[in-house]
C-alpha positions as CSV (number, residue, x, y, z in Angstrom):
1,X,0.0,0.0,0.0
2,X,0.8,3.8,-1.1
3,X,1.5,6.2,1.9
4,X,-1.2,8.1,0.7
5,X,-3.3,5.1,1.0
6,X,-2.3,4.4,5.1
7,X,-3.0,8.6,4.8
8,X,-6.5,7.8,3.8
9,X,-7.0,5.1,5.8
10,X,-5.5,7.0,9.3
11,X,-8.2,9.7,8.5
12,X,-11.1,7.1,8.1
13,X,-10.2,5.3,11.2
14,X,-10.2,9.5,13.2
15,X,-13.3,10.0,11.3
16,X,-15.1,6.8,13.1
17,X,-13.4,7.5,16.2
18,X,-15.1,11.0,16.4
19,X,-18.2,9.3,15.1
20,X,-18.6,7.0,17.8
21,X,-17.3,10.2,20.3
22,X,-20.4,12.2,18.9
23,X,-23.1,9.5,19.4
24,X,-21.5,8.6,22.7
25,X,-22.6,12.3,23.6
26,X,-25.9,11.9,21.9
27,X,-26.5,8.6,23.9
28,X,-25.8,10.2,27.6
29,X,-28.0,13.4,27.0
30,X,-30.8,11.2,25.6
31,X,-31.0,9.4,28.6
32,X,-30.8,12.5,30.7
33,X,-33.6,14.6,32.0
34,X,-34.6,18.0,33.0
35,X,-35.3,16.9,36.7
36,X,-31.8,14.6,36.4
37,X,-30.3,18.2,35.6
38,X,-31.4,20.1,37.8
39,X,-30.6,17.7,40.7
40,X,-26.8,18.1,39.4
41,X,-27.7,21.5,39.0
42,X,-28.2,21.6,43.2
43,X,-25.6,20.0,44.2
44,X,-22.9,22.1,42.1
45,X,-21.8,20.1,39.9
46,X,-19.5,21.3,37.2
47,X,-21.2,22.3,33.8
48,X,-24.8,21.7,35.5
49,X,-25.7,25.1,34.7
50,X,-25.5,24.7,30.5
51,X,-27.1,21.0,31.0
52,X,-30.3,22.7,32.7
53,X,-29.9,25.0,29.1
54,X,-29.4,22.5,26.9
55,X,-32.3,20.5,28.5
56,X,-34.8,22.9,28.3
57,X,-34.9,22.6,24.5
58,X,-32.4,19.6,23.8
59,X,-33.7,18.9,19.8
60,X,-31.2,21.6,18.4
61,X,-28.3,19.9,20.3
62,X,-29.2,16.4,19.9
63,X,-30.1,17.2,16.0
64,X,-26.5,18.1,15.6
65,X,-25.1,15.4,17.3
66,X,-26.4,13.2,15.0
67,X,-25.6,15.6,12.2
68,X,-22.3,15.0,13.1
69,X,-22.3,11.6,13.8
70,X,-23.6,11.2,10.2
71,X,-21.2,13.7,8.5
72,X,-17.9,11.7,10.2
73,X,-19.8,8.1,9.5
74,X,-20.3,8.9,5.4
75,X,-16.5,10.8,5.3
76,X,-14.6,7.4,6.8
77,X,-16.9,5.3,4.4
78,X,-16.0,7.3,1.5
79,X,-12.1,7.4,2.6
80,X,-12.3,3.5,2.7
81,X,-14.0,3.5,-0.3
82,X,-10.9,5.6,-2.0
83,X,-8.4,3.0,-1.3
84,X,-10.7,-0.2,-2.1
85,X,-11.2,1.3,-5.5
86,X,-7.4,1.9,-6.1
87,X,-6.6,-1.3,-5.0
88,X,-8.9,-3.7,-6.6
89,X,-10.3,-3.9,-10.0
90,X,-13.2,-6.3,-9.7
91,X,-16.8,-4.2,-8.8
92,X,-17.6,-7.2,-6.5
93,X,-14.5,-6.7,-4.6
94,X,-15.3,-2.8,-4.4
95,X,-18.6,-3.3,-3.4
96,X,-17.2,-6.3,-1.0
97,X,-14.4,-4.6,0.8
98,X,-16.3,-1.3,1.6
99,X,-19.7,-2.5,2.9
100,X,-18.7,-5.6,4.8
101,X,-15.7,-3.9,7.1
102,X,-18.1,-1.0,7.6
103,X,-21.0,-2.1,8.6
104,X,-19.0,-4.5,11.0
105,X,-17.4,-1.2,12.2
106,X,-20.8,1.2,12.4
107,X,-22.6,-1.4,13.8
108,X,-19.6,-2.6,16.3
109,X,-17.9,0.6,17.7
110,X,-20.9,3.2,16.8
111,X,-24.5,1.2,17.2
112,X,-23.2,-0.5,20.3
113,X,-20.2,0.5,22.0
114,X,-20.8,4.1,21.4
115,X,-24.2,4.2,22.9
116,X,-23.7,1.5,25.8
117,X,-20.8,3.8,26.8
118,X,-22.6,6.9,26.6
119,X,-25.6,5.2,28.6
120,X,-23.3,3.5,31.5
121,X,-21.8,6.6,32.1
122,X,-24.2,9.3,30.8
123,X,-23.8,11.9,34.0
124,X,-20.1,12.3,33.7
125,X,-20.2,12.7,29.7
126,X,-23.1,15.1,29.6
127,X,-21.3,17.1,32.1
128,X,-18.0,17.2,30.7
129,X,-19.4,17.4,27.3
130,X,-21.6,19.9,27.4
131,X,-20.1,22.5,26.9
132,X,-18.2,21.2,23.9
133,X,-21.2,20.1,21.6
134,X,-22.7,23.3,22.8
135,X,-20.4,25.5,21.2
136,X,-20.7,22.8,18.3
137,X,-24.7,23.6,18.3
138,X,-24.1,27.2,17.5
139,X,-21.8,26.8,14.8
140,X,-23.0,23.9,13.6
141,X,-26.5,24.0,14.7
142,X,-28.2,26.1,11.6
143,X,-27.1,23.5,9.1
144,X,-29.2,20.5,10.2
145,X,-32.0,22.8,11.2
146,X,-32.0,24.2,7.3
147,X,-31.6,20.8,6.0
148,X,-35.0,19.9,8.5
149,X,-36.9,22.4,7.2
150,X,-35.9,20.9,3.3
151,X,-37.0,17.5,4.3
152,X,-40.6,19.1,5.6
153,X,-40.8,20.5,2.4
154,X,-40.1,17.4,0.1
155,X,-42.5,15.2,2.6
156,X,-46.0,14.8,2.4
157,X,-48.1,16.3,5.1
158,X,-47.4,18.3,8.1
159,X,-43.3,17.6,9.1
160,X,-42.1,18.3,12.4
161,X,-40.0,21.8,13.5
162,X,-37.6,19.9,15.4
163,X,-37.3,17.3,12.9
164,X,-38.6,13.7,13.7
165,X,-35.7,12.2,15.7
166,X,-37.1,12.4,19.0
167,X,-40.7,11.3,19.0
168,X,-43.1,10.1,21.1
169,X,-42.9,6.8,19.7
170,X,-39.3,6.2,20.1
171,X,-40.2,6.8,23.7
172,X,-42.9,4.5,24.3
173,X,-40.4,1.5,22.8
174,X,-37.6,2.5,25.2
175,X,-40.7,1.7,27.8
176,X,-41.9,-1.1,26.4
177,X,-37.9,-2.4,26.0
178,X,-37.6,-1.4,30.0
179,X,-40.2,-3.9,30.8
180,X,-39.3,-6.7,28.7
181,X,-35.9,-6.1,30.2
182,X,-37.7,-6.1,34.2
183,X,-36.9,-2.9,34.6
184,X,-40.2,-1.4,35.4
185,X,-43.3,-4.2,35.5
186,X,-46.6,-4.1,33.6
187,X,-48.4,-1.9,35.1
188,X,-46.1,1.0,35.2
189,X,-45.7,0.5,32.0
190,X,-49.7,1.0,31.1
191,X,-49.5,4.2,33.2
192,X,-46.9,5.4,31.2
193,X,-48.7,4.6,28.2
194,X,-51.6,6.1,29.7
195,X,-50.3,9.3,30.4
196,X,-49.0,10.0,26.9
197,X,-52.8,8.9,25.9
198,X,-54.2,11.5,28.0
199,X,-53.4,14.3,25.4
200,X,-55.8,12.8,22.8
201,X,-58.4,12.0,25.0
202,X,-61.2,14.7,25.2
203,X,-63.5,15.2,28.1
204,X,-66.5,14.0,26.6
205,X,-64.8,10.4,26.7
206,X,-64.3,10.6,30.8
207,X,-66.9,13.1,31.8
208,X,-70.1,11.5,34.1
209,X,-73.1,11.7,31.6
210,X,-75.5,14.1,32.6
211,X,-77.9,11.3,32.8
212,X,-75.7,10.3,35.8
213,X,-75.7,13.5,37.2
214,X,-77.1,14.0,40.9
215,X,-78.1,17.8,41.3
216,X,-80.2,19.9,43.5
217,X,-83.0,22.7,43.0
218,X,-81.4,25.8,44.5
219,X,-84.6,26.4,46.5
220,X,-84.3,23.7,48.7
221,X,-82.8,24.1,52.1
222,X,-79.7,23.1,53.3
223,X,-81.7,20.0,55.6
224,X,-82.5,18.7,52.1
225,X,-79.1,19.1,50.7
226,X,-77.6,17.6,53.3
227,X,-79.6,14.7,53.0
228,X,-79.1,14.2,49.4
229,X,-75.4,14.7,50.0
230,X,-75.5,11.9,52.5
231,X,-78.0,9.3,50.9
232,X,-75.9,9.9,47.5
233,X,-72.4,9.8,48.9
234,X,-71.3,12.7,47.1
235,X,-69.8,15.4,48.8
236,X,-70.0,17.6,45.8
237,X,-73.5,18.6,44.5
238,X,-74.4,20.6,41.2
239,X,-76.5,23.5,41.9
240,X,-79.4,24.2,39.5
241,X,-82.2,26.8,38.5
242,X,-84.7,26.0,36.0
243,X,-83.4,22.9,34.4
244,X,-80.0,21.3,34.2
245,X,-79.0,23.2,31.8
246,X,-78.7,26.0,34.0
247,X,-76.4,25.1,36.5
248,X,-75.6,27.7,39.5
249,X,-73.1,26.5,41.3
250,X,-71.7,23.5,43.5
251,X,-72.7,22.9,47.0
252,X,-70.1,21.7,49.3
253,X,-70.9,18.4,51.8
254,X,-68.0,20.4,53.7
255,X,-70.3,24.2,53.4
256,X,-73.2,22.5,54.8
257,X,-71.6,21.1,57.7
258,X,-69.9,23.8,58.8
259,X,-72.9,26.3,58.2
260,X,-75.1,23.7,59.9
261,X,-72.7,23.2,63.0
262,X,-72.7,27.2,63.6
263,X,-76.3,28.0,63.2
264,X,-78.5,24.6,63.4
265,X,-81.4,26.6,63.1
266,X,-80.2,28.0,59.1
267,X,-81.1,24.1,58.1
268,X,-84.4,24.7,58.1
269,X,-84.3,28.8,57.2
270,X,-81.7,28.9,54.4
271,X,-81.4,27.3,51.1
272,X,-78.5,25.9,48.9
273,X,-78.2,28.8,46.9
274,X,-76.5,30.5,49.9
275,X,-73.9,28.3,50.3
276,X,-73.0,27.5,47.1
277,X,-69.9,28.2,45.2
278,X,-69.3,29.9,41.9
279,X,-69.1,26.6,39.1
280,X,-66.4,25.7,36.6
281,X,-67.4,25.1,32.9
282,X,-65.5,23.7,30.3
283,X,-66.1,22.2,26.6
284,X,-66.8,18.6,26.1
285,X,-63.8,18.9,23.7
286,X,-61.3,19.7,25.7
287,X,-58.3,17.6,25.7
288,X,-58.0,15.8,29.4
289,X,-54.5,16.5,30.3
290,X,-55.1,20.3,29.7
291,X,-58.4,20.2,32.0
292,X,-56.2,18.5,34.6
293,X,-53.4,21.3,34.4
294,X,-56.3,24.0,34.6
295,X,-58.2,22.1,37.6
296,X,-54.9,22.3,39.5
297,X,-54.5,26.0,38.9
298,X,-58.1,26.6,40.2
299,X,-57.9,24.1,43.1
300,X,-61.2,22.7,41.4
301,X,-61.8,19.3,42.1
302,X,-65.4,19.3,39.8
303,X,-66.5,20.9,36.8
304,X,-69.0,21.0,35.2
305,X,-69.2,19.9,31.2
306,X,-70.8,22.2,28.4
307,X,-71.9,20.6,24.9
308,X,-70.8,22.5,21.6
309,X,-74.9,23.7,22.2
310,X,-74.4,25.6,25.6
311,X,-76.6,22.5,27.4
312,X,-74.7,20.4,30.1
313,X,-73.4,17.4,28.9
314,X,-72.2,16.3,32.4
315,X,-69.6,16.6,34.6
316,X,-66.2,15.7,35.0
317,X,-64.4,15.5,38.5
318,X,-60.4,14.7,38.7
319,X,-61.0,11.1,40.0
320,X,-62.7,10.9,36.7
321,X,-59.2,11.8,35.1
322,X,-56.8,10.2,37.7
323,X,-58.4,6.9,36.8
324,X,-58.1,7.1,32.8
325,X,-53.9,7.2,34.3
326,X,-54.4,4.5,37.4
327,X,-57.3,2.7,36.7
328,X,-60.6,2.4,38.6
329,X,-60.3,3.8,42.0
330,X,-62.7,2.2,44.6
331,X,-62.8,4.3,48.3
332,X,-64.5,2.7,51.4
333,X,-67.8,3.7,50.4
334,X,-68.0,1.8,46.8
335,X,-69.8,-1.8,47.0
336,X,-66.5,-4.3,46.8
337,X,-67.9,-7.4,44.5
338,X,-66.4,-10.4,45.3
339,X,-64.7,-12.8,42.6
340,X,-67.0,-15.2,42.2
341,X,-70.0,-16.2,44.3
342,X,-71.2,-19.8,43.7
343,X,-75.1,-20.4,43.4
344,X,-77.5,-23.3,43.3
345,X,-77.3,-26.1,40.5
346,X,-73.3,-25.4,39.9
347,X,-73.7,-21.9,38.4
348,X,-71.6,-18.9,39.8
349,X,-72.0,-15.4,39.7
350,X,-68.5,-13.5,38.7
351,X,-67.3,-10.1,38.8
352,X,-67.6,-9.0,35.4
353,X,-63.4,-8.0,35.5
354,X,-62.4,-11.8,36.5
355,X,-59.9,-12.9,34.0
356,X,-60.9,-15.8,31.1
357,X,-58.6,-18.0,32.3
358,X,-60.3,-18.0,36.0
359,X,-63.5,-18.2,34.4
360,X,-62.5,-21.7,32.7
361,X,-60.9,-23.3,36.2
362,X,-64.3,-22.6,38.2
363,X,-65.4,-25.3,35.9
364,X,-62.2,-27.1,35.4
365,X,-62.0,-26.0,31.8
366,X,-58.6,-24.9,30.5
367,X,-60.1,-21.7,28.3
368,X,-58.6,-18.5,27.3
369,X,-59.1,-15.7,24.6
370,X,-56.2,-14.4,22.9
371,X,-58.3,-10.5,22.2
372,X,-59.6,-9.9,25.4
373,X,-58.4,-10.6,29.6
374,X,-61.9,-10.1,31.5
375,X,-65.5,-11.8,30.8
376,X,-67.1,-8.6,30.5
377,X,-64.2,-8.2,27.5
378,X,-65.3,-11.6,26.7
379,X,-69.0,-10.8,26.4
380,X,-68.3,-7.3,24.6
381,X,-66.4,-9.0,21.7
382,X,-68.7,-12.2,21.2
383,X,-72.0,-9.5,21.3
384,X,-69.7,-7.2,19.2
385,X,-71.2,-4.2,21.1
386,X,-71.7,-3.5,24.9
387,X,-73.9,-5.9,26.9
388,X,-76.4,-4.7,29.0
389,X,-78.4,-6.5,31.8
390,X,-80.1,-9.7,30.2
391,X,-77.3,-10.1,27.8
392,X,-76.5,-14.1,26.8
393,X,-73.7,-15.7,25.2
394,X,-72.7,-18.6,25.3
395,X,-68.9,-19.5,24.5
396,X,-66.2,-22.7,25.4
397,X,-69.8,-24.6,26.7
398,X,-70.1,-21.8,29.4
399,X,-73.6,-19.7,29.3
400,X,-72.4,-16.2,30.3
401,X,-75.3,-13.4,31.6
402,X,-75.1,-9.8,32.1
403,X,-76.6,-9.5,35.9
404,X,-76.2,-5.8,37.5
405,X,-74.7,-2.8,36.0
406,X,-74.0,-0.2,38.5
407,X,-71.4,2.8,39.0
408,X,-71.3,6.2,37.3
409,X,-71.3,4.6,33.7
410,X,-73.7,1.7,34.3
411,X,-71.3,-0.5,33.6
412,X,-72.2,-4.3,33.9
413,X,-70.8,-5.4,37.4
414,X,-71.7,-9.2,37.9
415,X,-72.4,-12.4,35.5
416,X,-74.1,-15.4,36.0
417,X,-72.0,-18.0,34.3
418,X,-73.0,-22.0,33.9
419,X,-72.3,-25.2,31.9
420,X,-74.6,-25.5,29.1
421,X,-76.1,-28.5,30.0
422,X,-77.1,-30.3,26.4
423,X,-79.3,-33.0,27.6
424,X,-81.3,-30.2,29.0
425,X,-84.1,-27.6,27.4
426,X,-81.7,-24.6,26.5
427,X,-84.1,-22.4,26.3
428,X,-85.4,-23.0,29.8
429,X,-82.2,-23.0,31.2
430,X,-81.7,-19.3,29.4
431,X,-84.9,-18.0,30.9
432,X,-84.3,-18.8,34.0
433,X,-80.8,-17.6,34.5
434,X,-82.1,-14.3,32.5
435,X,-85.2,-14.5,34.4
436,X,-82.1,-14.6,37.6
437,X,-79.9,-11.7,36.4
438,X,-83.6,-9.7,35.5
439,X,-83.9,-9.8,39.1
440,X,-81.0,-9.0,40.8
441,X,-81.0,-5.7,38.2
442,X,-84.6,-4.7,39.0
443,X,-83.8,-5.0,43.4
444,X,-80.4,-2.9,42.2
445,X,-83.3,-0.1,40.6
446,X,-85.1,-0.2,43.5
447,X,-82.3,0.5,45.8
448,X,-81.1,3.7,43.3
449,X,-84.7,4.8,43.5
450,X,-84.7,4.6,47.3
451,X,-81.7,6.8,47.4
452,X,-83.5,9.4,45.3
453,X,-86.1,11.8,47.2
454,X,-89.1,12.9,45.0
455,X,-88.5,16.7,46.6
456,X,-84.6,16.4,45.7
457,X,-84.6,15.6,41.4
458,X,-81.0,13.5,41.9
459,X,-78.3,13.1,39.3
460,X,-74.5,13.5,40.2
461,X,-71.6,15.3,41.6
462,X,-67.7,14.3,42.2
């Protein structure tokens, strides 16, 4: 080999080497955080200060990291290329000798080693480095962002300012790679999940249905408010004038019992309207997460929801929006259905969240549904829509019915489940367990009814 050949090949081996020491940087401040930051930031670390900088906005930095990282990658390629070419004659051996060493070499020293390195020891090479691809950034830094805005322009569709390196998408894999590696378990990982899903949910989709709603007339007195408050359980109360579509206020459970503790007489004497407090109104449209950021601004805890027609649609609460993130939340006051209950001639009745596979062993089956975990799922995908009291199915030679639906959605709580029995009249056997489940729903009316006072028009609160 010429010594301009070792020339060229010197250079491609610096131009990896800085390569790999660009996406070692890109690696550690990836993994870093604002909060990760400013935590070195209070302990006085060294070059804290520009990390809380670069962090604030990290897509220009990161963008020319990997502008770099590129620009260094294609040079030593190239170089390689150079001396392949002058040395061999053959296209198969230029195509050979370039792509095989190199992709053994990107893959090696800058896919793996490069980014392991940065990750292992990401706090002492964002803080040593910072300040270095920093100044890079503002040299650097317009290029990628002209060549950004160029690829927006040549791409179909909205493009992203910032480019598309660092999505949402590349995030959620990192969490679903932290599980599969037992970093986190499962159901950290649905919250996470969850929370980035809270941006395109709207508040029509969590709100209580204003058929759901438990209100009060604001002529009634604060006796009768207090007694809704307590035969509801809600300590929140809508206040309304004519209709409920014109909605006053709320009335505290908190109000009434400190009004009613100074002056027991004003029970009697005063009305709701006296006590109640100014309400919060917001469009069913609304995106969740920015109800939630408003809500904790305003220390409300219920508002109360408007359709695109100026009528109330309902009401939304932050327990409503806490449990779209952490799933049902159940306080001492909520009716706690046990797993399964067993009943005469072998049938059971089962909490309509049991899992399949649980279903199956009360009747020493080995069953299980690769779509769905619960039997209500179970009874939602065989019906292919949402089952209501008096619903049958019948599936694996189990007869599944919808008993009781209950809760601020009236969701189906409980199902009778039995073998089919083939020897027997199927249709009896249907109406009787229907005739069962048509039951238990109408004793579940009648104790909603009771709670609901012909002077005191009920529907909800939070």
């Amino acid at each position: 080999m010429t010594e301009t050949e070792w020339i060229l090949l010197g250079v491609a081996l610096a131009c990896v080497l800085v390569a790999g020491f660009v996406t070692t940087i890109e690696s550690a401040l990836q993994s870093f955080s604002k909060s990760r930051a400013e935590a070195h930031l209070k302990l006085g670390a060294r070059g804290a200060d520009k990390l809380v900088q670069v962090m604030q906005d990290p897509a220009p930095t990161l963008n020319t990291s990997l502008f770099l990282r590129m620009v260094f990658e294609i040079s030593a390629i190239a170089l390689v290329a150079v001396v392949v070419f002058g040395r061999f004659d053959a296209l198969w051996e230029h195509l050979l000798y370039t792509i095989a060493p190199m992709t053994i070499v990107s893959f090696v020293l800058l896919g793996v080693a490069a980014r392991t390195l940065g990750r292992q020891h990401a706090d002492f090479i964002a803080l040593r480095t910072v300040g270095f691809i920093g100044a890079l950034t503002t040299v650097v830094g317009p290029i990628p962002q002209i060549l950004i805005v160029l690829g927006n322009l040549i791409t179909p569709g909205k493009g992203f300012t910032d480019g598309p390196f660092n999505s949402e998408a590349e995030l959620r894999e990192l969490v679903d790679i932290a599980e599969a590696s037992d970093l986190i378990e499962a159901g950290e990982r649905r919250m996470i999940h969850q929370v980035f899903e809270l941006g395109d949910t709207i508040v029509k989709e969590v709100m209580v249905p204003r058929t759901e709603m438990v209100w009060i007339e604001a002529d009634k007195t604060l006796r009768q408010g207090l007694s809704l408050a307590l035969r509801s359980g809600y300590s929140r109360i809508p206040v309304i004038g004519t209709d409920v579509d014109d909605v006053l206020g709320i009335l505290y459970l908190k109000d009434l019992i400190r009004r009613s503790y100074d002056n027991p007489t004003a029970q009697s004497s005063e009305t709701v309207e006296s006590l109640m407090r100014p309400p919060t109104f917001c469009p069913d449209s609304k995106p969740v997460d920015a109800l939630l950021k408003e809500m904790q601004l305003t220390r409300s805890h219920v508002v109360i929801v408007v359709d695109e027609f100026g009528g109330t649609a309902g009401l939304a609460t932050i327990e409503d929006i806490l449990e779209e993130i952490v799933g049902e939340i159940v306080d001492e006051y909520d009716e706690e259905i046990p797993p399964h209950v067993q009943l005469a001639d072998g049938r059971f009745r089962v909490s309509s969240r049991l899992p399949v596979d649980e279903l199956g062993e009360l009747f020493g089956l080995r069953v299980d549904d690769e779509d769905v975990d619960t039997v209500l799922g179970l009874m939602a995908k065989e019906l292919n829509k949402i089952p209501i009291p008096g619903s049958v199915i019948e599936w694996e030679g189990i007869e599944l019915v919808a008993e009781r639906a209950s809760g601020r959605r009236h969701a189906i709580q409980t199902v009778v489940a039995g073998l089919i029995d083939e020897s027997a009249d199927s249709d009896t056997a249907v109406d009787a367990t229907v005739e069962l489940a048509a039951t238990s729903a109408s004793e579940s009316g009648r104790r909603r009814l009771e709670v609901r006072s012909p002077a005191t028009p009920s529907k909800e609160d939070a």
